[in-house]
C-alpha positions in Angstrom: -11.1 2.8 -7.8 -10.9 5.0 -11.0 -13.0 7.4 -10.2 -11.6 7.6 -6.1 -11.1 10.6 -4.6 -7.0 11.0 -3.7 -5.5 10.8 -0.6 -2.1 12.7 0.6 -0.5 10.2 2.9 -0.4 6.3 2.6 -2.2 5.7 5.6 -4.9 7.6 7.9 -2.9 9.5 10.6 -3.3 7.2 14.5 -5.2 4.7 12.7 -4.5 1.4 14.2 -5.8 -1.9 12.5 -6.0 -5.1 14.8 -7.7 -8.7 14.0 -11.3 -8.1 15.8 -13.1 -11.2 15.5 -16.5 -8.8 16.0 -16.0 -7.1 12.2 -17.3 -7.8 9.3 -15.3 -10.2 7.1 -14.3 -9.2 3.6 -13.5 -11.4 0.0 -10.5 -13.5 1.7 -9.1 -14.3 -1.8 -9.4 -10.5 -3.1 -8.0 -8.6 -0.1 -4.8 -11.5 -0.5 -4.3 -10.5 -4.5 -4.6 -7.2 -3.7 -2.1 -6.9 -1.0 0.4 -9.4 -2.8 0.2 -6.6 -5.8 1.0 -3.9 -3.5 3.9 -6.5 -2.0 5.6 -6.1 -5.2 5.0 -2.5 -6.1 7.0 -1.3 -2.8 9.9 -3.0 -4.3 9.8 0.2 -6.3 7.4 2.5 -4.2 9.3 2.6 -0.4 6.8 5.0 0.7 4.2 2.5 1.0 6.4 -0.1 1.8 5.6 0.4 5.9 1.7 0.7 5.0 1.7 -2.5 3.5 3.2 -4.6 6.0 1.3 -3.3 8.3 -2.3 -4.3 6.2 -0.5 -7.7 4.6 -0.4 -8.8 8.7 -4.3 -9.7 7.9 -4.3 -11.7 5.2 -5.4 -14.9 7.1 -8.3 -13.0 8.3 -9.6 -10.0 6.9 -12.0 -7.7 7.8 -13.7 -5.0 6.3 -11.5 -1.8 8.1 -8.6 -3.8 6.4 -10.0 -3.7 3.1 -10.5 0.1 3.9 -6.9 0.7 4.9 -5.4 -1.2 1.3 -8.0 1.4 -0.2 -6.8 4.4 1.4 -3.0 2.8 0.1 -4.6 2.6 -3.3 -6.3 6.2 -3.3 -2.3 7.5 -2.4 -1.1 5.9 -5.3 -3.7 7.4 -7.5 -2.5 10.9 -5.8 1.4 10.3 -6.9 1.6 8.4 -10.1 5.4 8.5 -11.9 6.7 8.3 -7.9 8.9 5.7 -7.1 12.2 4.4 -7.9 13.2 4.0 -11.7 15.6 0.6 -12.5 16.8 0.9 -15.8 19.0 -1.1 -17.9 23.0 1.2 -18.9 25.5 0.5 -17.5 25.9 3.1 -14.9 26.4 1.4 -11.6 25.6 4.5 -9.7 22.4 4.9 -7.1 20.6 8.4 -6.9 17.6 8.5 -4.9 15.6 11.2 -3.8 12.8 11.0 -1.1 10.5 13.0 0.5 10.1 11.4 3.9 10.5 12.4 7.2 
């Protein structure tokens, strides 16, 4: 995926992914590590965080348009690295967050 082309949103605008026992099935045990990475990067990335709940729904069964949605997740992220919320460790108990969503 280094050499992707980037995408602007998180997900393909009115694309709807449902279990289609027709499609072609993809690497069970890849499309699970995958998603379960991108699980725990939304802890800190909430503008994915909808994408990949909606792809992690497949995990039991996935097909190859799933696959293609957690790549189009992984070309946004290539699009907006340093995004995301920053935890760090000083003693200020305050919360700022900024965010770009609609």
């Amino acid at each position: 995926m280094l050499g992707c082309k980037p995408a602007d949103t998180p997900f393909e605008m009115n694309h709807k992914l449902c279990e289609d026992m027709d499609q072609k099935p993809t690497n069970k045990e890849q499309y699970q590590r995958l998603v379960g990475r991108l699980i725990y990067l939304a802890h800190i990335r909430p503008d994915i965080a909808y994408d990949v709940s909606v792809v992690s729904q497949f995990k039991h069964s996935p097909s190859v348009s799933h696959r293609n949605a957690v790549d189009w997740i992984l070309r946004y992220l290539k699009s907006a690295p340093g995004k995301g919320s920053m935890f760090s460790k000083n003693g200020d108990l305050e919360v700022v967050e900024c965010t770009d969503a609609d």
